[in-house]
C-alpha positions as CSV (number, residue, x, y, z in Angstrom):
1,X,70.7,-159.1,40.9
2,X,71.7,-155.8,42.9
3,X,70.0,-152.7,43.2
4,X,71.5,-149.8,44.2
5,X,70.0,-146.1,45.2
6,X,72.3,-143.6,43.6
7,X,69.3,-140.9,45.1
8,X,65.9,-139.0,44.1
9,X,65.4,-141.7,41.5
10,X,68.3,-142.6,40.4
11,X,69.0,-146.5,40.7
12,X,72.0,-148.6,39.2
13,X,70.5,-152.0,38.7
14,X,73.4,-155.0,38.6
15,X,72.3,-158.8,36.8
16,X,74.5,-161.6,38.1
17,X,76.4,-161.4,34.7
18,X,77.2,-157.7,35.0
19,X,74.8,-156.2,32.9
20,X,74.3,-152.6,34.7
21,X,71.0,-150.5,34.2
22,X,71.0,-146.7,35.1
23,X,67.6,-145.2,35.8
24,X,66.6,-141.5,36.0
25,X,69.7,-140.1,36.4
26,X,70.0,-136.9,37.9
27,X,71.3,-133.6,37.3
28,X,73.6,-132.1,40.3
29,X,73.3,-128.0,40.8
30,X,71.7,-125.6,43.4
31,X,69.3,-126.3,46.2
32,X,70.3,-130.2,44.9
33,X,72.5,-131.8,47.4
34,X,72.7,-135.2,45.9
35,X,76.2,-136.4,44.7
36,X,77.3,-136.5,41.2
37,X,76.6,-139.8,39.5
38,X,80.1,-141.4,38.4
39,X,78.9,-144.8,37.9
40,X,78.8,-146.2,34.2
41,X,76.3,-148.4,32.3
42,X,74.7,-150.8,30.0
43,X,71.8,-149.1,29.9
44,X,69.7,-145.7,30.7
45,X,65.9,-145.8,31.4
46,X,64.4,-142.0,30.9
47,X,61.2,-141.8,32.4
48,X,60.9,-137.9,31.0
49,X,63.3,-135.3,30.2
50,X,63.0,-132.7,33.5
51,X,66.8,-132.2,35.0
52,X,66.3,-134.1,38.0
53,X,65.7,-137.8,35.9
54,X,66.8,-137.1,32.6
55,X,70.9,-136.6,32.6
56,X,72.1,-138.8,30.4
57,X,75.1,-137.6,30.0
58,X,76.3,-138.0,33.6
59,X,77.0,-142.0,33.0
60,X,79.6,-143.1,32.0
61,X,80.3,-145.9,29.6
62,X,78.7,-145.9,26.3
63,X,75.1,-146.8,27.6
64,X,72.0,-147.5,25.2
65,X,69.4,-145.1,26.1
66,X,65.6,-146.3,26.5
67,X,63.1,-143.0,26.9
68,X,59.9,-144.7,24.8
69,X,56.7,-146.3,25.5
70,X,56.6,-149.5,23.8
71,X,58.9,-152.4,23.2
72,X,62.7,-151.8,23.0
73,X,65.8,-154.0,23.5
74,X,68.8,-153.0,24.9
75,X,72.1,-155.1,25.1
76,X,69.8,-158.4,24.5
77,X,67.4,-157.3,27.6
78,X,63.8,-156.3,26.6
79,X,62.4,-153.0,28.3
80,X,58.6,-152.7,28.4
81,X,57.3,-148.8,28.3
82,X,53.9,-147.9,29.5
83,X,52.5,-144.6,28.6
84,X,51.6,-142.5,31.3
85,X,51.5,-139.0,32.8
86,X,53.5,-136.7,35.6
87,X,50.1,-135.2,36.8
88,X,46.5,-136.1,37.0
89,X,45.6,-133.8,34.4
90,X,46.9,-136.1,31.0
91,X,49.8,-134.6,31.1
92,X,48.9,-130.5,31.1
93,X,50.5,-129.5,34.1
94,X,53.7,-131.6,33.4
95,X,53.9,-133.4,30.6
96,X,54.3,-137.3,29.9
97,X,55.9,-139.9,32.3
98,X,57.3,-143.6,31.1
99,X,56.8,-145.9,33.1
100,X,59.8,-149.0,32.3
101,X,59.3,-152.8,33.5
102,X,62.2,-155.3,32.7
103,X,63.5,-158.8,33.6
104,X,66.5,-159.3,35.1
105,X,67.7,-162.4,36.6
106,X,64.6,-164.0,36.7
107,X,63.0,-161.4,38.4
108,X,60.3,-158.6,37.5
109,X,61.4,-154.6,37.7
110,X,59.4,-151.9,37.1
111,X,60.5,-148.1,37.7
112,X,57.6,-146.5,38.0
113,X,59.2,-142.8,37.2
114,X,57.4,-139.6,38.2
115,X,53.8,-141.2,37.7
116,X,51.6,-138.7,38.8
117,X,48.0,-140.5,38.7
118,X,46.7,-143.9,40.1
119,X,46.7,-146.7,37.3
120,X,43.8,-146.9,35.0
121,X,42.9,-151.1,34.2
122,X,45.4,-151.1,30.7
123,X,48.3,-149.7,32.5
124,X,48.3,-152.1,35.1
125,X,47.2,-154.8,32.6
126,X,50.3,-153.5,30.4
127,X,52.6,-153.7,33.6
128,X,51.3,-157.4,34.6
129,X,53.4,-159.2,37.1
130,X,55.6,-157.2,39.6
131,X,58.4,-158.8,42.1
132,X,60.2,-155.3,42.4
133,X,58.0,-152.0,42.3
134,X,60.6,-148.6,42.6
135,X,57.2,-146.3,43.4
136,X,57.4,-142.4,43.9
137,X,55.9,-141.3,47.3
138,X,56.6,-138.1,48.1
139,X,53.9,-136.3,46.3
140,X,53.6,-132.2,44.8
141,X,55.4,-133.2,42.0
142,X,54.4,-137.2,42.3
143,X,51.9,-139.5,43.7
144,X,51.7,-138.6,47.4
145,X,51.8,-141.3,50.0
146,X,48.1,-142.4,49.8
147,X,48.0,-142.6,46.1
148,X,51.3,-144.7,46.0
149,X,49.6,-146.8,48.6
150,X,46.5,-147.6,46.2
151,X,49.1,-148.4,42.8
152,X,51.2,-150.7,45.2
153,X,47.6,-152.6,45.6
154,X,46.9,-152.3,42.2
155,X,50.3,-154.5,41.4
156,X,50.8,-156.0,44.6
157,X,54.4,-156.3,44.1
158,X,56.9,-158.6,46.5
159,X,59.2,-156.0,47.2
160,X,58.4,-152.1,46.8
161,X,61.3,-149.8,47.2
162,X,60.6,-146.2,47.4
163,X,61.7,-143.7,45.7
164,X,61.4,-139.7,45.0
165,X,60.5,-138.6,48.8
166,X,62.1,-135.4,50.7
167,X,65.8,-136.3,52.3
168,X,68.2,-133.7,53.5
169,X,69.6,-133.8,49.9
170,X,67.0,-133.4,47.6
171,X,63.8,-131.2,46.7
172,X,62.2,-129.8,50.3
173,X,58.9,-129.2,48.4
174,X,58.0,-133.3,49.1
175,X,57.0,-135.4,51.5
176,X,59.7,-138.1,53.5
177,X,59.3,-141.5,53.3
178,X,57.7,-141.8,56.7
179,X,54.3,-140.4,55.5
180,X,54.5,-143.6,53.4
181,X,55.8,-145.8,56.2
182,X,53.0,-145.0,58.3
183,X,50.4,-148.1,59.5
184,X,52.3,-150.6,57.3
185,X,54.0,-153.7,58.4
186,X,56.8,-155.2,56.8
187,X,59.1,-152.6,57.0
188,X,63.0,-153.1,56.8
189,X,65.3,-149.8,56.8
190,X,68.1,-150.9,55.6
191,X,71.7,-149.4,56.5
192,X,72.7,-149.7,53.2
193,X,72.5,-148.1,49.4
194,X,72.5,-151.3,48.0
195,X,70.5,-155.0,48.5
196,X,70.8,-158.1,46.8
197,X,67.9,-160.3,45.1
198,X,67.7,-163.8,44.1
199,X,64.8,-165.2,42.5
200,X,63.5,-168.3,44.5
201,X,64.3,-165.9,47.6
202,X,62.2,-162.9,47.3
203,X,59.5,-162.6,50.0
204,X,55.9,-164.4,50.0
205,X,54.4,-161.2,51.4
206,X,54.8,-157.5,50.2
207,X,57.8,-156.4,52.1
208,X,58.7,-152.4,52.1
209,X,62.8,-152.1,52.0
210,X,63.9,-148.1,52.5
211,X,67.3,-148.4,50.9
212,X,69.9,-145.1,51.7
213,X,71.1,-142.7,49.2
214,X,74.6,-143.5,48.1
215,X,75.1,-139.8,46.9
């Protein structure tokens, strides 16, 4: 399995057979300096419908579009959605965030979206098992760097990638990654959009991987 950073949120996830998953795909406009997304797809996961995660229309392809909480199946691959919210408030201040958890390979995925609130018992009873966590960190809109600390305990995942932090691209109102970063061990920066995953070869200990934008 590959997974690619298209930016913000925006991942293209590869299986060894070709099967290709689009997350949160972005909208391009002002003040927004990622690049268009031109890549096509097997699938869309939607964790909510704000412009900056929910542009469907940008893939290509004739992709079959997941936004619900609950059980779905797309192109033979079952998608898991927990319910949960974009702000700490139930969902007042911003509405309703899906959280999406999926097999590929072999190997566990969950996109956690724009959560916005640490993980009560059910959710992370619903999420179970994590090898690859795709967390939000940069906070204001998301979980900040503390809280996104405290859910990658709650799952202890083998790999955490994360996602949704300030770059010189996207939205200056959030934090960077290195907020994050700070006091942990196990960091790789990686040179690189894109990194490769094989199931008996993921890491024994949490490792942090800080992938580059492609656009």
């Amino acid at each position: 399995m590959k997974i690619k950073l298209l930016g913000h949120s925006a991942f293209l996830i590869t299986s060894d057979k070709g099967v290709k998953i689009i997350t949160d795909p972005y909208e391009t406009g002002p003040g927004w300096a990622y690049g268009v997304i031109t890549e096509s797809a097997d699938i869309v996961t939607v964790s909510h419908d704000h412009f900056d995660h929910g542009n469907v229309a940008a893939v290509r392809g004739n992709p079959e579009v997941v936004r619900r909480a609950g059980r779905s199946t797309a192109k033979g691959m079952e998608i898991k959605g927990i319910a949960s919210y974009h702000d700490e408030a139930k969902g007042r201040l911003r509405g309703n965030n899906t959280i999406f958890c999926f097999d590929v390979d072999g190997i566990r995925v969950c996109h956690l979206g724009d959560l916005g609130h640490l993980l009560d018992d059910r959710q992370v009873k619903e999420i179970g098992s994590v090898d690859i966590l795709l967390i939000p960190v940069g906070g204001y809109f998301t979980i900040d760097a503390k809280a996104a600390t405290q859910v990658c305990n709650q799952l202890k995942p083998r790999v955490i990638i994360p996602m949704h932090y300030r770059t010189e691209k996207g939205l200056p109102e959030i934090a960077g990654v290195d907020e994050f970063l700070r006091g942990k061990a196990n960091v790789r920066r990686l040179d690189a959009s894109e990194v490769e995953f094989k199931r008996g070869e993921l890491p024994a200990t949490s490792q942090i991987m800080v992938l580059k934008p492609a656009l």
